[in-house]
Structures are given as structure tokens and as C-alpha cells.
C-alpha positions in Angstrom: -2.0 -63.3 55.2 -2.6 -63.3 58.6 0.8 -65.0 59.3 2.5 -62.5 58.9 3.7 -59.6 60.9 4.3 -56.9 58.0 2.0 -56.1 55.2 2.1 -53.6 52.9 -1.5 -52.0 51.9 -1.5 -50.2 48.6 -4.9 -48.5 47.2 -5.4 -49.3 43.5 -6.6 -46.3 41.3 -10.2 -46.2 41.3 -10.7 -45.5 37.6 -14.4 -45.7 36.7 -15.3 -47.1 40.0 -15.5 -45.5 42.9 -15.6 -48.0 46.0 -12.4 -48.2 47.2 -9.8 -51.1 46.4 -6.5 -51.8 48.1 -4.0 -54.8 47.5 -2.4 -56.6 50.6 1.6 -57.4 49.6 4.4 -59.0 51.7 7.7 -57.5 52.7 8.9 -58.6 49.0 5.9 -57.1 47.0 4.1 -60.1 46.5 0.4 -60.0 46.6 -0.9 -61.5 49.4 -4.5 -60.5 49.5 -6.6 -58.0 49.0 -9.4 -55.4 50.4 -12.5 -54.5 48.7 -15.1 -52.1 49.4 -18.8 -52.7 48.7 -22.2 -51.2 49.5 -25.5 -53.5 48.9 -28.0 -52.3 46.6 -30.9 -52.1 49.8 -28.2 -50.1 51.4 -27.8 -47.7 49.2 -31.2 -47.5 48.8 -31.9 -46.5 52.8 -28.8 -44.4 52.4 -31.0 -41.7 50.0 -33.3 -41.5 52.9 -31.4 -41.8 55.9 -28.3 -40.6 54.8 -24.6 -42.1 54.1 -25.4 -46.1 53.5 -23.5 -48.9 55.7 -20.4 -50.1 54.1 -18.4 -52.8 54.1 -15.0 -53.9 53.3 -14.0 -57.7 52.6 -10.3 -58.8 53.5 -9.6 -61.7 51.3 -6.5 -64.1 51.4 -4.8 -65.0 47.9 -4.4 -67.3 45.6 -8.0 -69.1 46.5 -9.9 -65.2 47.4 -10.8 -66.9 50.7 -12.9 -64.6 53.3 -10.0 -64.0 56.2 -12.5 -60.6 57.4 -14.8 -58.0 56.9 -15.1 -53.9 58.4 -18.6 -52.8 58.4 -19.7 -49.2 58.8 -23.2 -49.0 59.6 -26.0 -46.6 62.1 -28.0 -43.9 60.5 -27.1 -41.3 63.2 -24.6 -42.6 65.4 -22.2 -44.3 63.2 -20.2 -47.5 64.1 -17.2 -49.5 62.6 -16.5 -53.2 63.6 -14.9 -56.4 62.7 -16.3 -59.6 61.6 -14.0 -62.7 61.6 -15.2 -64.9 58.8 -17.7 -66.8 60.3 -19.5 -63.4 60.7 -18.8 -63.0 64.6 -18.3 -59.7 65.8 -14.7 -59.6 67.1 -14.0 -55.6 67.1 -15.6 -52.4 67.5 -13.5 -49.0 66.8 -14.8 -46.2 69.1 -13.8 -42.3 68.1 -12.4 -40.6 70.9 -14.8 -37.8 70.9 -14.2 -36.0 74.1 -10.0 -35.8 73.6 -8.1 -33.0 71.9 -5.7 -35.5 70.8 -8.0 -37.6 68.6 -7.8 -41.2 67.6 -9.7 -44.1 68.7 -10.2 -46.5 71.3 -10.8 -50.3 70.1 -13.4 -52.8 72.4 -13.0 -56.4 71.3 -17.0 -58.1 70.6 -17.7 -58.4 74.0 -17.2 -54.3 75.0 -13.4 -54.9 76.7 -11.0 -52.5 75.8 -8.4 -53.8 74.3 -6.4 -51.1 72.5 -5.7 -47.8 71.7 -4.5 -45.6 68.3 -2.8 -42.7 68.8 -0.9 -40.6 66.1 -1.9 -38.9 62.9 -4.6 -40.9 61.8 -5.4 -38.7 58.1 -1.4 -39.2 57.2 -1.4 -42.9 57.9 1.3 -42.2 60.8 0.1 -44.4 64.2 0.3 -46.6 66.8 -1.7 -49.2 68.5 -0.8 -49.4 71.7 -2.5 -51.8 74.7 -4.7 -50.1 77.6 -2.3 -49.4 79.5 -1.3 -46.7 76.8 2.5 -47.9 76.9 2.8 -51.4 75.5 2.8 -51.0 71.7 0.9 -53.9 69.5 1.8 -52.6 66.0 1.8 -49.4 63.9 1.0 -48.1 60.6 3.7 -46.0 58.5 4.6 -44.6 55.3 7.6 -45.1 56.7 9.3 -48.2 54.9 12.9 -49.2 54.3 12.2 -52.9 53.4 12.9 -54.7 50.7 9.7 -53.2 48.5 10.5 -50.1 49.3 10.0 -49.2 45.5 6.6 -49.6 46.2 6.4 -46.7 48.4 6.3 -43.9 45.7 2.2 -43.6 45.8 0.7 -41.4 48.6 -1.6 -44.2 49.2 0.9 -47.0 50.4 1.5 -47.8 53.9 3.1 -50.8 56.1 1.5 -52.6 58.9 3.6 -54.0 61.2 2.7 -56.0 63.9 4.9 -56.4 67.0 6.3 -59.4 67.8 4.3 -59.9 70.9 1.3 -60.3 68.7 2.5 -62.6 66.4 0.2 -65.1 67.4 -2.9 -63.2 67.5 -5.1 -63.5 64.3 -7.8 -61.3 66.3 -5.3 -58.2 67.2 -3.6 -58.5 63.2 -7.5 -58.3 62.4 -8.3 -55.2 64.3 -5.1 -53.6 63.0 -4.8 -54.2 59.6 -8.4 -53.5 59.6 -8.4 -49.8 61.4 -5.8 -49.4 58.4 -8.1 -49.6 55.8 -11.2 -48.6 57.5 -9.4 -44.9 59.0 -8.3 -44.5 55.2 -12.3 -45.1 54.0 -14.6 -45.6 56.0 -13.8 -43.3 59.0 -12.9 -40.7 56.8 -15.9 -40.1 55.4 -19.4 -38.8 56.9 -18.7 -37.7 60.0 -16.6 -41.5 60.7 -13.9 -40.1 61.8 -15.0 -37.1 64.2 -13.1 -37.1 67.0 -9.8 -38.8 64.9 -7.5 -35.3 64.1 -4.6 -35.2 63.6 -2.1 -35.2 66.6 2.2 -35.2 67.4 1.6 -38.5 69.8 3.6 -41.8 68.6 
């Protein structure tokens, strides 16, 4: 999954359930892996005290279901979003920009370094991940698509990830954003998890 530079994220229909589930396809449709959402029964427990429980979504590689990643919501009061590589090592943390009318958020890799921006209208699953420096664009998410599974693009819930070429080589960065893609869509969407993230014109 993680070799490649454009994915295609497609939520399923919930249905009877209602913890989110997404398929990962390549640039032909093909099912690549997929993303589930899950909440432990302690958590959910805490959560009726404390409020909203921690969350988590599993990224997992097909045909074997292999663990590639996980995003975690957790904090009672100050909430937080990171990524886990498999091993369980934290290798991301997604920060709301609070303070800026513009919204989005600011990425810090497991040791607190900055390592990238999102700018662009985060709700409508129209942004960009851009380096520090604010200019040098790693990848985007769009509804945007004219690729070959372009059929595929008739649900509101469908998006691409692409990666920039630059980044081809960097499991951690295709992590972080093919992660924020899911996690803006349901994790930090929800409770107070995206405050700060509006909606704003910047690409």
C-alpha cells in the first residue's frame, strides 16, 4: 500500500454499525487496503464519565490484512491525534492550528519537530500538505480525480491521496498523510477534534 503514490480512500456505508470504515484502492480500483475504526470496550466505558472515548483507526495492507498503521484520538480535555507505525512507535502527532483564522493543522513527527503543514478546506476533503517552509508541497487530498477509476468518484465520501514525487520514498510522510485523510474525515471532525480546522480558500 505504501508503495504507492496515489490511493483512493472510499468510506463504506455504515449500515448497522456505526464506527467508521473506509477501503484503500489503487489508481485502477483495486483494493489495496483498508481503514477501520474501533473504540475498546474500557474506553468507551471512561468515555461515559469523562466524555468522548479515545479512538482508533487501523490501516491494514491487503490480501494478508497486515497492520501497515494506526491513528489514535485520545485526552479527556485536551484532545490529541497521532500515528503509530506498526510496531506501535509514535511517529506523528497532528496539532489544530488554534490561534489562525485560516484553520488547518500543523504536523510534529514523534520526537515534537515540525515537519509539515495542511492548509485548505479540510471539511470538503480539498488540501495540501506542504513542508515547513509553507512552499514545498508533499502531497494533497482531492475529490478531484481524472484517473482511470474515476467512476469511482460518484460518492461524496471518495477522495484521492496523492503523494508528490519527492516523497516517494517516505513510508513515514505517506503515513502522516494518508492518515490526516481519514482521521480529518472522523476523528477530527468530531468532539471538538477539529477546532481550529475551518474551512479556508488556501491551496
Amino acid at each position: 500500500m505504501l508503495e504507492l503514490n496515489t490511493l483512493i480512500v472510499k468510506q463504506k456505508a455504515k449500515l448497522l454499525s456505526s464506527r467508521a470504515s473506509f477501503e484503500i484502492l489503487d489508481e485502477s480500483g483495486k483494493l489495496v487496503g483498508t481503514a477501520e475504526q474501533s473504540t475498546t470496550a474500557l474506553a468507551k466505558l471512561v468515555g461515559m464519565v469523562l466524555g468522548p472515548p479515545a479512538t482508533k483507526i487501523e490501516f491494514r495492507e491487503k490480501p494478508d490484512d497486515s497492520l501497515v498503521f494506526t491513528v489514535r484520538r485520545g485526552g479527556t480535555i485536551f484532545k490529541k491525534v497521532e500515528v503509530l507505525d506498526a510496531q506501535g512507535t509514535v511517529i506523528g502527532l497532528y496539532k489544530a492550528k488554534r490561534f489562525s483564522l485560516a484553520g488547518g493543522f500543523q504536523v510534529y513527527d514523534g520526537g515534537g519537530k515540525h515537519v509539515a503543514e495542511i492548509r485548505g478546506k479540510m471539511l470538503k476533503s480539498e488540501y495540501t500538505f506542504f513542508q515547513p517552509d509553507g512552499k514545498t508541497e508533499m502531497g494533497k487530498v482531492s475529490k478531484k480525480w481524472a484517473g482511470m477509476a474515476k467512476e469511482l468518484f460518484t460518492s461524496a465520501d471518495t477522495y484521492a491521496v496523492q503523494i508528490e514525487p519527492a516523497f516517494e520514498d517516505d513510508p513515514k510522510a505517506k503515513m502522516l498523510i494518508l492518515g490526516a485523510a481519514v482521521a480529518i474525515d472522523s476523528l477530527m471532525s468530531t468532539s471538538g477534534g477539529a477546532s481550529g480546522g475551518g474551512e479556508s480558500d488556501d491551496e
